[in-house]
C-alpha positions as a Markdown table, in Angstrom:
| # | Residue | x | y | z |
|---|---|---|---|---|
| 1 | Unk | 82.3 | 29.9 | 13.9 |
| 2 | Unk | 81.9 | 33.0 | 15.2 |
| 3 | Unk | 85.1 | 34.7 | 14.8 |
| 4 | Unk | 86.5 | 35.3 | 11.6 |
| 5 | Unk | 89.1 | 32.8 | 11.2 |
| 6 | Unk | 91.8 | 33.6 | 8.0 |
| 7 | Unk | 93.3 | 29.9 | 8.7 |
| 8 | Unk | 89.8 | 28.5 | 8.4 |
| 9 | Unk | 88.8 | 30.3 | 5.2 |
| 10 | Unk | 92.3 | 29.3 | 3.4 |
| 11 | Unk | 91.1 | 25.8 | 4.0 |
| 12 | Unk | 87.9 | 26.3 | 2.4 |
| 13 | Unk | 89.2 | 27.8 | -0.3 |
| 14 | Unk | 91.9 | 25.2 | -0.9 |
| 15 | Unk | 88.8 | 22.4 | -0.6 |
| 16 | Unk | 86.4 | 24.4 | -2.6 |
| 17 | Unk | 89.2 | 25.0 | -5.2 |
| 18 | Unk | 90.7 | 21.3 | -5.2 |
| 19 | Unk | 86.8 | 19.6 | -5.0 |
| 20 | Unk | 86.0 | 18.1 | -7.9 |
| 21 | Unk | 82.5 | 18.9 | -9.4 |
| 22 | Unk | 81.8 | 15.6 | -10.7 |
| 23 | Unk | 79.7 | 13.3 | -8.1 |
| 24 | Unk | 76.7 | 15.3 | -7.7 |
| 25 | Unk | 76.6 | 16.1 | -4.1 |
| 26 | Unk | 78.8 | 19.6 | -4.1 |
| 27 | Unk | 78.7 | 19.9 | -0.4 |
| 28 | Unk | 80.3 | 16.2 | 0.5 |
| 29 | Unk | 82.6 | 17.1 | -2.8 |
| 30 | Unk | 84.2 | 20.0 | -0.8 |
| 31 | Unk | 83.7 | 18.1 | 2.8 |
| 32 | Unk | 85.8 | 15.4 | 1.5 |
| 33 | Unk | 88.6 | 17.8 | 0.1 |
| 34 | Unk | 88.7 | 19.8 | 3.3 |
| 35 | Unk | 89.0 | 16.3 | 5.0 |
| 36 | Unk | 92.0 | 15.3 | 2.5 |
| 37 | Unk | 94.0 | 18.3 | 2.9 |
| 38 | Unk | 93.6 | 19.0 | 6.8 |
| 39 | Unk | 92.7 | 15.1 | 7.8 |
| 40 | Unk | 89.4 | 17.0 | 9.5 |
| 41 | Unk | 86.2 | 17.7 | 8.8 |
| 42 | Unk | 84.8 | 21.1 | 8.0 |
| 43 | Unk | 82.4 | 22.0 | 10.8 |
| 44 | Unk | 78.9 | 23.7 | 8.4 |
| 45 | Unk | 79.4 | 27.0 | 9.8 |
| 46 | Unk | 83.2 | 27.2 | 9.1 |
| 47 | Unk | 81.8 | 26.1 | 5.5 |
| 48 | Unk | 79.1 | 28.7 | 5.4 |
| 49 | Unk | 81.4 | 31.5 | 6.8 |
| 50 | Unk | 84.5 | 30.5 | 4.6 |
| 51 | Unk | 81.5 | 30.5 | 0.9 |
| 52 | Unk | 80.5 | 33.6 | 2.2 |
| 53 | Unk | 84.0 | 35.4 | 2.8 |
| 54 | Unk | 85.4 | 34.0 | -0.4 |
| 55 | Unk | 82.8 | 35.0 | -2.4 |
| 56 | Unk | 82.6 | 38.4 | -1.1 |
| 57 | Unk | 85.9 | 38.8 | -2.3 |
| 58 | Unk | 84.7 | 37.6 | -5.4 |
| 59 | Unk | 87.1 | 34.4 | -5.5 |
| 60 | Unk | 84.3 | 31.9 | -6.1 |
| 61 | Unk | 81.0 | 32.1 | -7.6 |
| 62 | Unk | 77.7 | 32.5 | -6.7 |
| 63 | Unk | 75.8 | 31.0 | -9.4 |
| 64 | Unk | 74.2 | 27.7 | -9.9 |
| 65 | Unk | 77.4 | 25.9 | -8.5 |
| 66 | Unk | 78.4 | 28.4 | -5.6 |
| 67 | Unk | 81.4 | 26.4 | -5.4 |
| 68 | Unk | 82.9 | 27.3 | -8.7 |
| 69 | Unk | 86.3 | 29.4 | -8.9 |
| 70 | Unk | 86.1 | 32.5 | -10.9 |
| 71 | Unk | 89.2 | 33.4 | -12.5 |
| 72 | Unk | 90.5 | 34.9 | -10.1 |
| 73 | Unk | 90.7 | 32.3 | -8.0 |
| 74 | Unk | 91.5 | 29.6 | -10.2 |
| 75 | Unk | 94.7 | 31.9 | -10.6 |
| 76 | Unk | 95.4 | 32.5 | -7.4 |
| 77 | Unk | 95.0 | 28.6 | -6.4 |
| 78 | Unk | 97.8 | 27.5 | -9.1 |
| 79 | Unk | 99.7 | 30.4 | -7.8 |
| 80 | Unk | 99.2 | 28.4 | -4.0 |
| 81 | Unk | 100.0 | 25.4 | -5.8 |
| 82 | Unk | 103.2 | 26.1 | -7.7 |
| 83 | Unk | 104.4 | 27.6 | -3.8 |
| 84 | Unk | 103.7 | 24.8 | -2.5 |
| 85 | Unk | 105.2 | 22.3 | -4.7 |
| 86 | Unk | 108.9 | 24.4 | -4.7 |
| 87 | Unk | 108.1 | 24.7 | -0.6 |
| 88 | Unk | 108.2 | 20.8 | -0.7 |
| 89 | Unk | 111.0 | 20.1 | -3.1 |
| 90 | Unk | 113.3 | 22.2 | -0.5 |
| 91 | Unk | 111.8 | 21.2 | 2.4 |
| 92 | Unk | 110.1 | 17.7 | 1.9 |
| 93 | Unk | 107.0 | 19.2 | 4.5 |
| 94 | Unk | 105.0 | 22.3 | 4.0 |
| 95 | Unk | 101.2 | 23.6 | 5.4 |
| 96 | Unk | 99.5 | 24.3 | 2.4 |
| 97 | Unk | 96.5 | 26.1 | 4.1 |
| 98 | Unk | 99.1 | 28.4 | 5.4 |
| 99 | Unk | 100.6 | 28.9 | 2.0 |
| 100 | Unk | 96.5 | 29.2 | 0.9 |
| 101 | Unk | 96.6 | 32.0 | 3.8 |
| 102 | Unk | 99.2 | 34.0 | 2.7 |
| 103 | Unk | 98.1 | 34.1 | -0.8 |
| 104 | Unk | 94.6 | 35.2 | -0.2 |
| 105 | Unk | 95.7 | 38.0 | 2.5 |
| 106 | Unk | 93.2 | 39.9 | 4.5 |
| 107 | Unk | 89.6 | 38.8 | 3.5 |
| 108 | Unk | 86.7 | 41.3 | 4.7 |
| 109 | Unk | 84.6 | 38.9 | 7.1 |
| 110 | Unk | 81.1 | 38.4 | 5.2 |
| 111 | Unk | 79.7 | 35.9 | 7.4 |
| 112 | Unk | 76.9 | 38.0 | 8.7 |
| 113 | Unk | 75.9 | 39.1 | 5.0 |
| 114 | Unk | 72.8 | 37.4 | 3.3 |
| 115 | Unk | 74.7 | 34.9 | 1.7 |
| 116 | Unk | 75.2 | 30.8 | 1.1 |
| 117 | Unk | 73.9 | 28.6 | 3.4 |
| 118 | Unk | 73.2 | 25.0 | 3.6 |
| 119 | Unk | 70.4 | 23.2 | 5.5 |
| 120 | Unk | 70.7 | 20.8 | 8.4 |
| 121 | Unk | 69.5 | 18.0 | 6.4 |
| 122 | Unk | 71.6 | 19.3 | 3.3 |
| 123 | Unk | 74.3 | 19.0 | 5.7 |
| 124 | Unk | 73.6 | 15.5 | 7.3 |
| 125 | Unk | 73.2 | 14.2 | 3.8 |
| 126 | Unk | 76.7 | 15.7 | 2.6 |
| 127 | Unk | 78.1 | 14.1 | 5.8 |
| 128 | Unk | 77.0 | 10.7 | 5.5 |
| 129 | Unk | 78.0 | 11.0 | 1.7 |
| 130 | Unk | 81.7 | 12.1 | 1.8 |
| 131 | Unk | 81.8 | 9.7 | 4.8 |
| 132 | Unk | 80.2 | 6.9 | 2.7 |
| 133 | Unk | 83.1 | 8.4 | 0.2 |
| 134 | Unk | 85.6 | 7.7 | 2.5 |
| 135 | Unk | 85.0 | 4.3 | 3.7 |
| 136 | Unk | 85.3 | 3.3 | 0.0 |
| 137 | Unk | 88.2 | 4.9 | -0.7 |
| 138 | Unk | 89.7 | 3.1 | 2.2 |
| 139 | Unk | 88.1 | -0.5 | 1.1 |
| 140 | Unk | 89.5 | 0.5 | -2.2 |
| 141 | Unk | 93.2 | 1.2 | -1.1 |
| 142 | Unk | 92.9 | -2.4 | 1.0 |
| 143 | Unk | 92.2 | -4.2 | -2.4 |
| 144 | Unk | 94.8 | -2.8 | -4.7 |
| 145 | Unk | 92.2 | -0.6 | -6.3 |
């Protein structure tokens, strides 16, 4: 991605913030998110510019998960949620990573800055896992799990 995109890094923040850091593979975590809320998968640049936009602006961290929301975007998040579930109440349909937009307002574009970055294999491993994900959750639905 090579143009800053503010639609693009709503949806990474919405993944990033809705991901669950449980399964161990951070990367597919988010992927599947992003996947979940858009039905389309993050291209590894859009991830890598959206990680290093929102953490520029000091929304998520940079430690040893650089996927974890500091405070201040846990807050804002909620804030995108709460919108979002009165937006659907009235209207039964809303775009959440437009409501994620709005919130977050003008973002400086970091993606040039030393920042996050994942590997090609990193990448190809986090595919193949939030696809392996998938496929479950699909078998699972089938069966009445």
């Amino acid at each position: 991605m090579s143009d800053h995109d503010a639609h693009c890094i709503a949806w990474v923040f919405a993944a990033i913030a809705s991901s669950l850091p449980e399964g161990g593979n951070r990367v597919a975590e988010v992927i599947d998110s992003a996947d979940f809320i858009a039905g389309a998968t993050l291209s590894r640049s859009e991830l890598e510019h959206g990680v290093r936009d929102l953490r520029s602006a000091g929304l998520i961290g940079a430690g040893g998960d650089p996927f974890a929301v500091t405070e201040t975007g846990r807050k804002l998040y909620e804030q995108v949620v709460r919108d979002y579930e009165k937006a659907y109440a009235r209207t039964g349909h809303v775009d959440g990573i437009q409501l994620a937009q709005e919130a977050l307002g003008p973002i400086p574009c970091a993606v040039n800055s030393q920042g996050w970055s994942v590997s090609q294999q990193r990448w190809d491993e986090a595919i193949a896992t939030a696809r392996a994900t998938a496929e479950k959750n699909v078998r699972d639905l089938r069966h009445g799990r």
